[in-house]
Residue, then its C-alpha position, 0 to 999 in steps of 0.5 A: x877545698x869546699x866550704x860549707x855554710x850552717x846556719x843553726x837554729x839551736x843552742x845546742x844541735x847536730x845538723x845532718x851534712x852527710x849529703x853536702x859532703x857526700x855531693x862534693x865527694x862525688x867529683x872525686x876518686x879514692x882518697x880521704x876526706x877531711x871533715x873539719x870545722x874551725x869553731x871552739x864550740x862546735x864540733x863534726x861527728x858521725x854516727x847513726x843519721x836513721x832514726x832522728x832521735x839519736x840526735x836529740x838523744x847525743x845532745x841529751x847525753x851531753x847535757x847529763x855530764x853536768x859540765x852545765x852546773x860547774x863555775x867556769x872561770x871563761x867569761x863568756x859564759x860559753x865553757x860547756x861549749x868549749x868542753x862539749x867540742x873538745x870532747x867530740x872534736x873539730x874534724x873526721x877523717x873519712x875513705x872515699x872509694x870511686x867517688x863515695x864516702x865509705x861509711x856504715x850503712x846508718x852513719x851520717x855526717x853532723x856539724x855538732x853545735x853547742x853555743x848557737x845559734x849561729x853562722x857557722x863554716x864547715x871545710x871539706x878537703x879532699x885528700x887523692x889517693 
């Protein structure tokens, strides 16, 4: 298993880490990979790494469902955190095929962060097929 270590410099942002797990990938053959983070207010995703704006655009998104004006009974303060992550989720589950991730000609890998910024881990686990 690989660790991977996110610094965010954001309370809210997705971070690219396509290429870092593609990089640990390529040691391998065919199989599957497990992109997983163990954090409750983060989150792994993929979608569209082309155009930079589809980021900010995922984040804005979120940010309009108003979970932001709700009174939390959570203490912390971080509840819009903890609903963002269950709604993208912890972890994807990825093909490798000889040593490449079998993703869409514009997808990408992003760490999703709601309560930054912090030091965060992601774990890349390979699964032989």
């Amino acid at each position: 298993m690989k660790i991977i270590e996110i610094k965010s410099s954001k309370r809210s942002e997705l971070i690219d880490i396509t290429a870092k797990v593609a990089e640990h990938v390529s040691r391998s053959g065919n199989g599957m990979c497990i992109v997983y983070t163990p954090h409750t207010t983060a989150a792994v995703t993929i979608n569209e790494n082309a155009d930079p704006d589809v980021k900010s655009d995922i984040v804005k998104g979120l940010d309009a469902l108003s979970i932001n004006r709700i009174s939390y009974e959570h203490a912390e303060g971080n509840s819009p955190a903890h609903i963002k992550s269950s709604l993208l989720g912890c972890s994807e589950l990825i093909p490798i095929e000889n040593g490449k991730l079998c993703l869409g000609t514009w997808q990408g890998i992003f760490f999703c962060e709601f309560d930054g910024p912090r030091q965060r881990r992601v774990y890349v686990q390979i699964i032989a097929g």
